[in-house]
C-alpha positions, 0 to 999 in steps of 0.5 A: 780377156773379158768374163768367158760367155758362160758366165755373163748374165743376171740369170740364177745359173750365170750368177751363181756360176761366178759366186761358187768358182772362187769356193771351187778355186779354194777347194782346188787350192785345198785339195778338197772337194765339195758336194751339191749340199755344202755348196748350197750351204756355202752360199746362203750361210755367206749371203750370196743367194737363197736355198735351192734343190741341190741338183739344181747346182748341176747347171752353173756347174757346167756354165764354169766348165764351158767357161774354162773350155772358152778360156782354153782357146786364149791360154792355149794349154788344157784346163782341169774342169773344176766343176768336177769338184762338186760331188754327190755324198752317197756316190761321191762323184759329180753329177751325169751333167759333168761327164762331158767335161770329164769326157772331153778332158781325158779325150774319150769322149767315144767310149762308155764307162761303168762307175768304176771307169768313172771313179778312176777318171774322176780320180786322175782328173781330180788329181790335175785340178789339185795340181793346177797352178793357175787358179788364182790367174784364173780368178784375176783374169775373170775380174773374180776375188778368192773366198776371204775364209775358207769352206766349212767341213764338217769333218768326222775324225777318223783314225787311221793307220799311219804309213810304215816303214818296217815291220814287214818280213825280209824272207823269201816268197812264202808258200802261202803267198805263192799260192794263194797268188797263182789261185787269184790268177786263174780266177779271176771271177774271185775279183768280180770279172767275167769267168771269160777273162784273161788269166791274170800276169803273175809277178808283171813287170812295168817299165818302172822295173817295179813288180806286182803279184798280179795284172789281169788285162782285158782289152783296155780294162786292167786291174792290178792285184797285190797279195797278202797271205794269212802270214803277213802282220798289219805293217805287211798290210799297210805296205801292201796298201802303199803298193796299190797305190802305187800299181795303180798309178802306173797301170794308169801311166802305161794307159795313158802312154798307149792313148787309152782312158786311164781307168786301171785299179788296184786291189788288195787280197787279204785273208782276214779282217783288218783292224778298222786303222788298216780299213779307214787308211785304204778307203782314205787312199781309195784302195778296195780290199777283198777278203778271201781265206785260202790258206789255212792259218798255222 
């Protein structure tokens, strides 16, 4: 097919649109995102344009994305919207002109989401740009070349927690457990829901046969919730890290599967202040942790 509509033209945003989607492409290849500044760097530090205000970028930003829906209509299967890449630092999210894209992607574009809900789509969406395999298929049928090196990060070395796979007690349910779970689950104010929300469902079961301390549904919005009590040591922690991830990625499959937006988190309830390992590994892994002491410690 010839270049898509979206991104004919000599003006800056058309321009601009077919300069910056080969560093999207590589950055989709990577699994990297890339915020509005390192953009705007990329571009003057390789020649291709001058400095702009970086909320400027929000408008070839969506001239690709209407480009991908133009070649959605020929290649007859869903293209990721890569545009959604390009992320503000502070909120790590794309820009409010992307939440069409983002909208019309997951088919939901008849609902309002808070930030959370965002963050969780932007997440699974992120996740489907990772996977396409169709990026450089893309760049030859554009008539575009990939990025001949690769985007610059400025990278801060963080030390992280490496996943364990031990350490970790093999004993019944401990007392602590039991009840610091029960307590979590008949309040649910203690997570940041309304004192009007359901009561969370204590060792749910899903459809995977996997378990997890506590759900809490209301309505479409689900939160899943592990525990670990003032007993458990740093490798039962990193586990529980490991857990949420994995209860989040199935509430969001049960979602999906019953045709609702795939907004669902997981937390972790602990009940002391982790090493900064154990920190810098749950937010590398998006996984909020909530301190909150119950239980007395022995």
């Amino acid at each position: 097919m010839p270049l898509p509509d979206a991104l004919i033209g000599d003006r800056w945003t058309k321009y601009t649109a077919r300069t910056s989607l080969p560093l999207l492409v590589w950055c989709a290849k990577n699994g990297r995102t890339i915020t509005y500044s390192q953009l705007d760097k990329e571009i003057v530090d390789r020649g291709w344009g001058h400095h702009v205000m970086v909320v400027q970028y929000g408008y070839p930003a969506g001239a690709i994305g209407s480009a991908l829906i133009e070649t959605e209509e020929t290649w007859e299967h869903p293209i990721p919207p890569i545009n959604a890449l390009v992320i503000n630092k502070n909120t790590q999210l794309p820009g409010h002109g992307v939440d069409w894209y983002l909208e019309r992607y997951c088919n939901c574009t008849d609902r309002s989401f808070d930030i959370n809900d965002k963050r969780a789509i932007v997440d699974e969406i992120h996740a489907d740009i990772f996977a396409y395999e169709h990026w450089d298929e893309l760049l030859e049928e554009y008539g575009l070349k990939p990025i001949g090196n690769s985007v610059e990060y400025d990278d801060t070395e963080l030390e992280v927690s490496k996943p364990s796979r031990g350490g970790w007690s093999s004993e019944s349910e401990s007392e602590e457990h039991k009840n610091l779970k029960q307590f979590i689950a008949d309040n649910p104010q203690i997570l940041g829901l309304a004192n009007s929300s359901n009561k969370g469902i204590t060792e749910y079961l899903f459809p995977s046969a996997d378990k997890a301390d506590i759900v809490f549904k209301n309505d479409s919005k689900y939160l899943g919730v592990e525990i670990k009590s003032i007993i458990s040591n740093d490798e039962d922690i990193n586990r529980g890290i490991f857990q949420c991830v994995k209860y989040q990625s199935l509430l969001r499959a049960e979602q999906k599967a019953l045709m609702i937006p795939p907004t669902a988190r997981a937390v972790l309830i602990v009940e002391r202040n982790l090493p900064l390992t154990l920190q810098n590994l749950a937010d590398t892994l998006g996984i909020k942790i909530i301190v909150y002491q119950f239980n007395k410690s022995r």
